[in-house]
C-alpha positions as CSV (number, residue, x, y, z in Angstrom):
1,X,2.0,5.5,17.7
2,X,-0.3,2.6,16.8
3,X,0.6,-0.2,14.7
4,X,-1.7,-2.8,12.4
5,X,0.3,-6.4,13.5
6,X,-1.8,-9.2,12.5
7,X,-5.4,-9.5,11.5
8,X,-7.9,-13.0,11.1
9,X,-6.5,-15.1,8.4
10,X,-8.4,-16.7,6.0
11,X,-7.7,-20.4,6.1
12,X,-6.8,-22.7,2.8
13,X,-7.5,-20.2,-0.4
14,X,-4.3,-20.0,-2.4
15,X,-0.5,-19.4,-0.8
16,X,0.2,-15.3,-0.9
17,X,2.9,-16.1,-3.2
18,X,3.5,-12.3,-4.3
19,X,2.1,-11.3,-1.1
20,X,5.4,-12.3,0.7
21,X,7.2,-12.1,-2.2
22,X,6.9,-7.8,-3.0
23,X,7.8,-7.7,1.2
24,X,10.8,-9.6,-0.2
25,X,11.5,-8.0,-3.2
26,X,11.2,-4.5,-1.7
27,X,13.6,-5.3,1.1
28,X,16.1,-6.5,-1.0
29,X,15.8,-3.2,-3.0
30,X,16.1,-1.3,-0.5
31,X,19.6,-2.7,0.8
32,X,20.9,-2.6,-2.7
33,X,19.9,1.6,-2.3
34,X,21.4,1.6,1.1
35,X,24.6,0.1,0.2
36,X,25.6,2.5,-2.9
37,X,27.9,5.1,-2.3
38,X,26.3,8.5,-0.7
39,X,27.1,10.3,-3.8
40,X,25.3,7.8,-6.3
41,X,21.4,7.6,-4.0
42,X,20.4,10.7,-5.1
43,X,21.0,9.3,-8.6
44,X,19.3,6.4,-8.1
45,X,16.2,8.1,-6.9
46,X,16.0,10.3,-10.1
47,X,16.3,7.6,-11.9
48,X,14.0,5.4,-11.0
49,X,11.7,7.2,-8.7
50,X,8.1,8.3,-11.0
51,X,8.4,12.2,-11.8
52,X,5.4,13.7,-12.5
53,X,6.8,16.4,-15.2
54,X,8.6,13.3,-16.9
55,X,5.6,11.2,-17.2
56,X,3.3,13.6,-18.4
57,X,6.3,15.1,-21.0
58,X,5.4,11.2,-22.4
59,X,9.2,10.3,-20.9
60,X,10.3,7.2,-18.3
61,X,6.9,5.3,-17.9
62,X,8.9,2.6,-16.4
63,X,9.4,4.7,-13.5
64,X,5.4,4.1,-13.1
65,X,6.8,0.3,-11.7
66,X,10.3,1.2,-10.4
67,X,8.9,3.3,-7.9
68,X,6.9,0.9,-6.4
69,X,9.9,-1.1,-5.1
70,X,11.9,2.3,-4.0
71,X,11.5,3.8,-0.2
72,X,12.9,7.1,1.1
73,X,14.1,4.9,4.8
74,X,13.6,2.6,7.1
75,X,10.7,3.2,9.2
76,X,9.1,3.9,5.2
77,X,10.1,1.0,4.1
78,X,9.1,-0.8,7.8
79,X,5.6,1.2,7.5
80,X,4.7,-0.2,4.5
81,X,5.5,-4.1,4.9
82,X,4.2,-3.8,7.9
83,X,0.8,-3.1,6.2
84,X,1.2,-5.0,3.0
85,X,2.0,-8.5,5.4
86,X,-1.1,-7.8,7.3
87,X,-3.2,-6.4,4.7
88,X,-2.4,-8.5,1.0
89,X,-2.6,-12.3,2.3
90,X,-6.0,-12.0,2.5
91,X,-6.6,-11.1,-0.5
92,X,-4.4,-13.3,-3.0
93,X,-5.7,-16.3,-0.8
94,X,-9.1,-15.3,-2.2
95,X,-8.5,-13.9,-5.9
96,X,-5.1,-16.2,-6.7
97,X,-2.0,-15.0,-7.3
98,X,-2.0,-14.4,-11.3
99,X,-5.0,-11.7,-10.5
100,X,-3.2,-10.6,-7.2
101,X,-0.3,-9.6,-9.0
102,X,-2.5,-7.4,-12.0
103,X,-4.5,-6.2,-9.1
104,X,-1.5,-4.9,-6.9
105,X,0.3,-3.0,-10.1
106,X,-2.5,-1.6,-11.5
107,X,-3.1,-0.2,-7.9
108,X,0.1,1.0,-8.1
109,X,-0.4,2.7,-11.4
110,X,-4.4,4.3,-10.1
111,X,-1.7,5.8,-7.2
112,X,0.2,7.4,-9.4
113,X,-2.2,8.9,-11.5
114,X,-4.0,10.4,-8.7
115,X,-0.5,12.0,-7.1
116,X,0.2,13.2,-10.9
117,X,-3.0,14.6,-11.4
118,X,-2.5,16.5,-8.2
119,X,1.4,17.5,-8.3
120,X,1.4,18.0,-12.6
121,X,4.4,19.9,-13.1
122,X,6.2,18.4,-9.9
123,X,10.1,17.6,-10.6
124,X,10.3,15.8,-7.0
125,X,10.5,11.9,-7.6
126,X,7.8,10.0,-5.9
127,X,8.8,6.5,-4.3
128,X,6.9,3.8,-2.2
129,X,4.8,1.0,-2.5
130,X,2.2,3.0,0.1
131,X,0.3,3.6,-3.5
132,X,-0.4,0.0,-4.4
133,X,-0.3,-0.8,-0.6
134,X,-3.5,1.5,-0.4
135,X,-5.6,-0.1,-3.3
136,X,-5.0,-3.3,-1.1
137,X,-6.4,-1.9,2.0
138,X,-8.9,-0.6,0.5
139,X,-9.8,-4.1,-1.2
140,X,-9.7,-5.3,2.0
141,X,-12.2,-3.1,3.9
142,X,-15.1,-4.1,1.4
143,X,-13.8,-7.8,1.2
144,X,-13.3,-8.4,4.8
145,X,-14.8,-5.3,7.1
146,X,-15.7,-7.4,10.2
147,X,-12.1,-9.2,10.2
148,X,-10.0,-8.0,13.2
149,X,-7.1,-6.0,13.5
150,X,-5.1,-6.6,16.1
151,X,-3.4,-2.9,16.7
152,X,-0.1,-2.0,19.1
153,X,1.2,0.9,20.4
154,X,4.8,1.7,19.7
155,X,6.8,1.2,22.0
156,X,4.6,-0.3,24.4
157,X,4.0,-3.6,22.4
158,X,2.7,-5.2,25.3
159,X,-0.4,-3.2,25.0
160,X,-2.7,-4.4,22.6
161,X,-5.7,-4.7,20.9
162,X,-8.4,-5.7,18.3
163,X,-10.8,-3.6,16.6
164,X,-12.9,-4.3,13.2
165,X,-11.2,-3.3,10.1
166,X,-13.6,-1.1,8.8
167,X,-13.0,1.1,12.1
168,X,-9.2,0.9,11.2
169,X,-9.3,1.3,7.3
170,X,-12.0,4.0,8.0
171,X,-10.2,6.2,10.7
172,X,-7.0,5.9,8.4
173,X,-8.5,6.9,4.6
174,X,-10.3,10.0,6.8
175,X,-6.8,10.8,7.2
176,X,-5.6,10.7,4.3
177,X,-8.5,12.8,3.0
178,X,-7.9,15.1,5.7
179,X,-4.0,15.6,5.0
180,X,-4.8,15.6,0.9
181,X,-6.9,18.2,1.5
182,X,-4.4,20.7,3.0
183,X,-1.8,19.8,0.9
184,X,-3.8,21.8,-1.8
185,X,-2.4,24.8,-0.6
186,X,1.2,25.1,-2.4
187,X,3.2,25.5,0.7
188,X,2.1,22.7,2.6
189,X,2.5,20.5,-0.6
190,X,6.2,21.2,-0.6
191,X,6.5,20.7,3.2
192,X,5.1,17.4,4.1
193,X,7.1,14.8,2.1
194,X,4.0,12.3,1.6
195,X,2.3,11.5,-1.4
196,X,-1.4,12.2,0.0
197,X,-3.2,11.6,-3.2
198,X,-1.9,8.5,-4.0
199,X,-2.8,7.4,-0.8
200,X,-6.6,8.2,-1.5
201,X,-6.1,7.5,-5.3
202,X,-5.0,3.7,-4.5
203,X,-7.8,3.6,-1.8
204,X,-10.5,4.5,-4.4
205,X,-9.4,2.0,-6.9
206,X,-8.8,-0.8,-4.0
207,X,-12.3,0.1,-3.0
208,X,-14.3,-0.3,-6.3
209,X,-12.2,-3.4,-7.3
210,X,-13.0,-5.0,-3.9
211,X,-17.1,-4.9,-4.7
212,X,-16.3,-7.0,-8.3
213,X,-14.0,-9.3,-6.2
214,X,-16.6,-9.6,-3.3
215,X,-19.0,-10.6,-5.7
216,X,-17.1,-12.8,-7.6
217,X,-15.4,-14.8,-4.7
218,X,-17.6,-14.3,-1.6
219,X,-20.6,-15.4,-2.5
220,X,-22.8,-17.2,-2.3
221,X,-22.0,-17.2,2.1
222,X,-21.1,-21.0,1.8
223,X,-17.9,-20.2,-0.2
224,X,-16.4,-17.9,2.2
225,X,-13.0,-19.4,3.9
226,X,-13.3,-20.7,7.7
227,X,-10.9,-18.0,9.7
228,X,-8.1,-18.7,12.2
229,X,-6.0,-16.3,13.9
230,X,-2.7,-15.3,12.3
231,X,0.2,-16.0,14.1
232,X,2.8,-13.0,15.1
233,X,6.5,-12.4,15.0
């Protein structure tokens, strides 16, 4: 499998303060889940994992929120910091963290109504931050297309390599299309366990907010931040 590691980091902008802190946060979340008793997960899924017949029966909207700091394991919970640490930095060094922060949830949220929309009568809870995770990649394809993503494959970690982000964030939103697609069809919906369309719904809504902050912060070409490799753990 192929993994995004690192990428060029903007140099100076503001600290990622939430950036780092959501990795945190969602961690920390995720060991309180694992450390309740086996009988009492389950309940703490329904309860605050978003489900799509409760929110559109006008019931638990804080779920909307919850469920972006719940994760079904370990390599989910690995998959997605793995991409928000490469992926966010980026972008809060460039907005600020007060607009980072109403960018990233209402990401989430543009997630979730795109899986809803898709799944209405659906009783299974949805969890993951992959939703708000995708509006920040796809910020970050129109922000910073050229920047490099250095890529491994798992397990060889010794083989490595850079590619353009717009060649990564591209391959991978044709996938999600691709996968959102089939799970049209009823049975394949039930099947695959991953929230396709708020994969490509966050995507969208990272995409269209990334031209208003490209405008806003990346120009004129003198204002863009000097770049200097990221260093990897």
């Amino acid at each position: 499998m192929i993994f995004p590691v690192g990428d060029d980091q903007v140099k100076g902008g503001y600290f990622p303060l939430f950036s780092y802190s959501f990795i945190v946060l969602n961690v920390l979340v995720f060991i309180f889940q694992v450390s309740l008793p086996p009988t009492e997960v389950e309940g703490f899924i329904m309860t605050y994992g978003c489900i799509p017949i409760e929110i559109t029966s006008g019931q638990d909207f804080f779920t909307l929120f919850t469920s972006m700091f719940l994760h079904g394991g370990w390599m989910h919970l690995m998959g997605n910091m793995l991409f928000l640490w490469v992926f966010a930095d980026n972008i809060e060094a460039t907005i600020g963290s007060q607009k980072f922060l109403f960018f990233y949830l209402l990401g989430g949220l543009a997630a979730h109504a795109a899986h809803i929309f898709f799944n209405f009568g659906s009783s299974i809870p949805t969890v993951g931050a992959s939703g708000a995770i995708s509006a920040v990649m796809g910020t970050y394809l129109i922000m910073f297309p050229k920047s490099r993503v250095k890529l491994i494959f798992f397990p060889l970690i010794f083989l490595n390599f850079r590619i353009p982000a717009f060649l990564f964030l591209g391959f991978w939103i044709v996938q999600q299309f691709l996968s959102g697609t089939a799970s049209l069809s009823v049975e394949t919906a039930e099947s695959a366990g991953v929230a396709w369309w708020a994969h490509i719904g966050g995507f969208i809504f990272g995409v269209f907010a990334g031209f208003y902050y490209r405008n806003k912060y990346l120009k004129p070409i003198e204002t863009i931040p000097e770049w200097t490799s990221k260093q990897y753990l």
